[in-house]
N, C-alpha and C positions, 0 to 999 in steps of 0.2 A: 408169297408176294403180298397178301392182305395183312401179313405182320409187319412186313416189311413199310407197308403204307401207313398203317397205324402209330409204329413207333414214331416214322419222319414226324408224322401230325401233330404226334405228342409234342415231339421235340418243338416245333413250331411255334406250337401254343404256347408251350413254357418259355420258348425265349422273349415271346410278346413278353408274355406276361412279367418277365424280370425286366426289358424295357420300361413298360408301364411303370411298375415300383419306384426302380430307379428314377424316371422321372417325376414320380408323386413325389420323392426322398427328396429333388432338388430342389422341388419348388419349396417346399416347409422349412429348408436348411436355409434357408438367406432371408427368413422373418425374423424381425426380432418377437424375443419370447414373451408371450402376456404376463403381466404382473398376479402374485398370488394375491393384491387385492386393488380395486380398480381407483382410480385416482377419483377422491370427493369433486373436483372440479369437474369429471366427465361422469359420475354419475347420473345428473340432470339433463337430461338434451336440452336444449333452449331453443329454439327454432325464431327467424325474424320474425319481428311484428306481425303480428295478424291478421289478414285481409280477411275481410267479409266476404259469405259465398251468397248463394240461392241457399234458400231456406232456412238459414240463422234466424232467430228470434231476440229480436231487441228490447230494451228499454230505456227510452226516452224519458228522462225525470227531470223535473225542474224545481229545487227543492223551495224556492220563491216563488212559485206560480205551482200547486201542485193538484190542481183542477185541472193546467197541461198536462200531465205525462199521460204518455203512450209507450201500448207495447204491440211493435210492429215488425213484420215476417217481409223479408227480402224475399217479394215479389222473381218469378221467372225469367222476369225481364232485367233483375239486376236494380229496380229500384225501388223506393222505400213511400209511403204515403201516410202522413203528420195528420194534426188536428188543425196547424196552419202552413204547412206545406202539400199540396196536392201530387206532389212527383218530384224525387230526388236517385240522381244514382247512387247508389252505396255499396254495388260488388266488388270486389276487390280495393276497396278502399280500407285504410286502418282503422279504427276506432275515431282515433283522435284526426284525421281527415273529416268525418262525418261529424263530429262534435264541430268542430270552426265550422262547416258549411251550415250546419243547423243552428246555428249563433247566428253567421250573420244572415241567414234566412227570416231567422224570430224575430230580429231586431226592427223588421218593419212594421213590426202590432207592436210588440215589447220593450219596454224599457229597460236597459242590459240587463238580459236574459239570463241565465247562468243553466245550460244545460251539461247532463250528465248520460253517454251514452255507454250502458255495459249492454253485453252479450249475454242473454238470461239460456241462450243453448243453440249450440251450434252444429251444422249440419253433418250430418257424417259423410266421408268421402268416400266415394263407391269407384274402385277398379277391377276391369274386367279381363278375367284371364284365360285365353281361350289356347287351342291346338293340344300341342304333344304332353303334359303335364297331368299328374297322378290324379285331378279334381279339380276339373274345370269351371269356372263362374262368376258372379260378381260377389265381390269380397268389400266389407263395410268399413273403412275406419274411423274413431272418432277423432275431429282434427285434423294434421298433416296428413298431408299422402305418403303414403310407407316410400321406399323406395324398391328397385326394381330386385332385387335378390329376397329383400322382403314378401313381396308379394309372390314372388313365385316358390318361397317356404312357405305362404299361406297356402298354396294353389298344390300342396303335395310335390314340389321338385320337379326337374324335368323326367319327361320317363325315357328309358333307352333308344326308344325308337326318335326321340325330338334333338333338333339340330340345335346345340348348344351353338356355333359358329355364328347363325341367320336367326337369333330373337331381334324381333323387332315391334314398335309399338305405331299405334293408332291412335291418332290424336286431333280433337277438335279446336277447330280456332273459335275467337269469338263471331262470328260471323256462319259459323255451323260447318264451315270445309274441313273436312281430314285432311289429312297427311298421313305418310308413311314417314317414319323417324326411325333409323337405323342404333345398335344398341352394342356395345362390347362386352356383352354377358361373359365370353369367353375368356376375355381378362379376370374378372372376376374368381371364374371356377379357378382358373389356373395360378391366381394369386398373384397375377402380372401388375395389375392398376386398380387399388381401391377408388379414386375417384368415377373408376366406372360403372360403380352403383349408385345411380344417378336418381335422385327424389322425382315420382312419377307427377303427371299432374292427375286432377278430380276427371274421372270418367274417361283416363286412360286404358286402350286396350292392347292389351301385352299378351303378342301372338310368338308360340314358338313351335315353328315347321316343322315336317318329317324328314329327317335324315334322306338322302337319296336312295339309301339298301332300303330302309321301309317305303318309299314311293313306287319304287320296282316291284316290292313285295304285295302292293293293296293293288298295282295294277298287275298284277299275276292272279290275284284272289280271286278280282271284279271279271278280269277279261277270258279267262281259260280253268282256273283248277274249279269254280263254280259252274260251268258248263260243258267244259271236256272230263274235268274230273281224271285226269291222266294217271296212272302207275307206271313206276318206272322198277324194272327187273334186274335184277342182276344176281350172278354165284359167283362164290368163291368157295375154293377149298382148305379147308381146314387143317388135312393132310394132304399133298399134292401125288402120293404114292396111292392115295387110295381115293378112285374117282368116286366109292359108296360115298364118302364123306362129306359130298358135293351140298349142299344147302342152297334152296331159292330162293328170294323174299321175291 
């Protein structure tokens, strides 16, 4: 009978496992194929205009007035403080937003001013990657924010026990309230929807759950095999003609 149980098992498992294939087979079969060399135009990523974060480092020059320039750090608060402006917002704005506001700011001491704002370094974008995944933590980058497949190839993959279905992210408004923001990671693995690797924003946190068999399993670990510590017995015979052959675990 314990052979009998075994082979079915086998059987089982091998027919999963040719389902599975077969479905990895379908989904790779209706991509088209990557080129053997990547096209000069997609080479380059280009990412929109630039907004200003927290902690960018500027320079303010005025190549006619150069007793003004300053070089000044986008404050916490999101705003900027001059030699003749005492308080200006500058996060999320582009460069060239901050240059016209700083014009016509100066223009009330200066006679047309000509200011030049470059970005002398800019702050790196920290996302944080917590739950089921091979190396959990915050992850630095300079510039854009990765997007969400990115980050979670930063963070070592998801690991088997994490619920591919339920990633979801944590995210702050300007104002400091979270939300929960729902994710189609699943598209993704499965090759169903590229746009569902969606660009993260700065000090997003991308949580991926336990699987419901791992939740069952840590509340087995936590509530009974740590404290009852259970064995569970059983024999089978190896020959059924001969009860010597009987074996316990």
């Amino acid at each position: 009978m314990a052979t009998i149980s075994l082979i079915r098992s086998l059987l089982w498992s091998f027919r999963i496992g040719m389902l599975l294939a077969l479905e990895a087979c379908a989904v790779t079969a209706n991509l088209p194929p990557a080129p053997a060399e990547p096209n000069p135009a997609d080479a380059v990523y280009v990412t929109p205009a630039y907004r200003l974060r927290v902690g960018d480092t500027l320079d303010i020059r005025l190549p006619l007035n150069p007793e003004m320039n300053d070089e000044v750090t986008v404050r916490s608060d999101g705003h900027i403080s001059t030699r003749l402006v005492t308080d200006m917002d500058a996060a999320n704005r582009t460069v060239s937003q901050l240059d016209r506001d700083l014009t016509t700011a100066y223009s009330a001491e200066l006679r047309d001013p000509r200011i030049s704002v470059i970005v002398k370094s800019s702050a790196p974008t920290d996302i944080f990657v917590a739950g089921e995944v091979g190396t959990p933590g915050v992850y630095s980058t300079p510039g854009t924010a990765p997007t969400l497949s990115q980050a979670l190839a930063r963070a070592g993959g998801v690991k088997m026990s994490g619920d591919e279905d339920r990633v979801f992210i944590i995210r702050r408004r300007a104002n400091d309230t979270p939300e929960f923001l729902s994710t189609r990671f699943q598209d993704i693995v499965h090759a169903h929807d590229a746009s569902a690797d969606i660009r993260l924003a700065p000090f997003d946190v991308v949580y991926v759950p336990r699987t419901g068999v791992a939740e069952v399993y840590k509340w087995y670990n936590q509530h009974i095999q740590q404290f009852a510590n259970p064995t569970f017995n059983f024999s089978y015979f190896l020959n059924p003609s001969s009860a010597a052959a009987a074996i316990t675990h």
